[in-house]
DOMAR-429199 format. One record per residue (C-alpha): residue number from 1; residue in three letters; x, y, z. Coordinates in steps of 0.25 Angstrom, whole numbers, plus 2048, in hexadecimal, padded with zeros to 3 digits. Example, Ala and Ser with C-alpha at 12.3 -4.5 7.8 and 13.67 -1.06 7.14 Angstrom:
<figus>
FIGU,1,ALA,831,7EE,81F;
FIGU,2,SER,837,7FC,81D;
</figus>
This chain:
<figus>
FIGU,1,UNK,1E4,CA6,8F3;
FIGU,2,UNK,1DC,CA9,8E8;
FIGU,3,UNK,1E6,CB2,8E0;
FIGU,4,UNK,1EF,CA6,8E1;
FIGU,5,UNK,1E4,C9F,8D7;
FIGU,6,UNK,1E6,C9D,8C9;
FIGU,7,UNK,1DC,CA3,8C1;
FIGU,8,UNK,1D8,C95,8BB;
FIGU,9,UNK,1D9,C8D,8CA;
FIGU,10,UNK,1CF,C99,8CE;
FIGU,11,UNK,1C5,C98,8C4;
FIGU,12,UNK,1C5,C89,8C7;
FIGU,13,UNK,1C2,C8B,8D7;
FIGU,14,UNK,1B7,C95,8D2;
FIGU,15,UNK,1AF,C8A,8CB;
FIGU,16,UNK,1AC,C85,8DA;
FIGU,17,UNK,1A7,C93,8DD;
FIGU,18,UNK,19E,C98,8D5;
FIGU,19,UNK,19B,CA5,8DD;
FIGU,20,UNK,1A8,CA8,8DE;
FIGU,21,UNK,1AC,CA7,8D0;
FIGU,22,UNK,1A0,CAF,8CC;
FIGU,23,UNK,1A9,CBA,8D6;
FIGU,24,UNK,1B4,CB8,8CE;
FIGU,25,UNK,1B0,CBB,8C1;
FIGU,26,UNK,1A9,CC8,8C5;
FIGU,27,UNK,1B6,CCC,8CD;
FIGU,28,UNK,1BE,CC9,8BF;
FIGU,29,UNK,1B3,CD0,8B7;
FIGU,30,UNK,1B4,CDD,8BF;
FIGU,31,UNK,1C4,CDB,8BF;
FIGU,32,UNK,1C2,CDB,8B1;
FIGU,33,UNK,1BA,CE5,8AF;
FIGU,34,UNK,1C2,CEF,8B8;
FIGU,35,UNK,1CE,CEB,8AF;
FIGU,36,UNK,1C9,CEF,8A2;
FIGU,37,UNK,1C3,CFC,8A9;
FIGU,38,UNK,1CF,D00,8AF;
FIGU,39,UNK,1D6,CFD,8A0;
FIGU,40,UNK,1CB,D07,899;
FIGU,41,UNK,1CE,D11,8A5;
FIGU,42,UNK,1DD,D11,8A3;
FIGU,43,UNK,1DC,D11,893;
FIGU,44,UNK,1D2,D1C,893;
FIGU,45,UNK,1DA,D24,89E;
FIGU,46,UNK,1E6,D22,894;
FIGU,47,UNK,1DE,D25,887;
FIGU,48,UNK,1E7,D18,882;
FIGU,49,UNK,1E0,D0B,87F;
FIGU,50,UNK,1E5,CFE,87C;
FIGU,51,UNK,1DF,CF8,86F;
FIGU,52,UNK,1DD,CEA,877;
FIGU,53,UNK,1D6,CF2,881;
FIGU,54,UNK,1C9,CF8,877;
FIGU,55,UNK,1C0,CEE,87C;
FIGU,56,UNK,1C1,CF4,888;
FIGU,57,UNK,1BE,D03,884;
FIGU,58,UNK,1B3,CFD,87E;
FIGU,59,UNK,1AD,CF8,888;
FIGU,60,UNK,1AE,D04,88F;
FIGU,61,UNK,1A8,D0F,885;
FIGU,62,UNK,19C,D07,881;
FIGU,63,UNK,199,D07,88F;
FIGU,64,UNK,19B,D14,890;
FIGU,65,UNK,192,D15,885;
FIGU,66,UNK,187,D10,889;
FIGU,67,UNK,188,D14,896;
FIGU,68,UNK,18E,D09,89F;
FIGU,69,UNK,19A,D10,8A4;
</figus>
């Protein structure tokens, strides 16, 4: 039932759940975060890179940098 809820009709049941809210927006965090990895993976595996996507690349080689990776 709850993929059948709109994005905005879920966010407004959350505000009764405060625990579970907190649930959802780490598990749409991490969904995000494995999005834009997979984006740098698949741009540095192609040696091509999307001008939109230099944020991203960014991110990645100052982490890398300063040795989070």
């Amino acid at each position: 039932e709850i993929m059948s809820l709109s994005r905005d009709s879920l966010s407004h049941v959350l505000l009764d759940f405060p625990e579970e809210q907190m649930r959802f927006r780490k598990a749409a965090t991490l969904m995000a975060l494995f999005a834009v990895a997979k984006i740098y993976r698949v741009e540095l595996v192609a040696e091509e890179r999307d001008p939109h996507n230099r944020w991203i690349h960014d991110v990645f080689e100052t982490a890398r940098k300063i040795g989070l990776e």
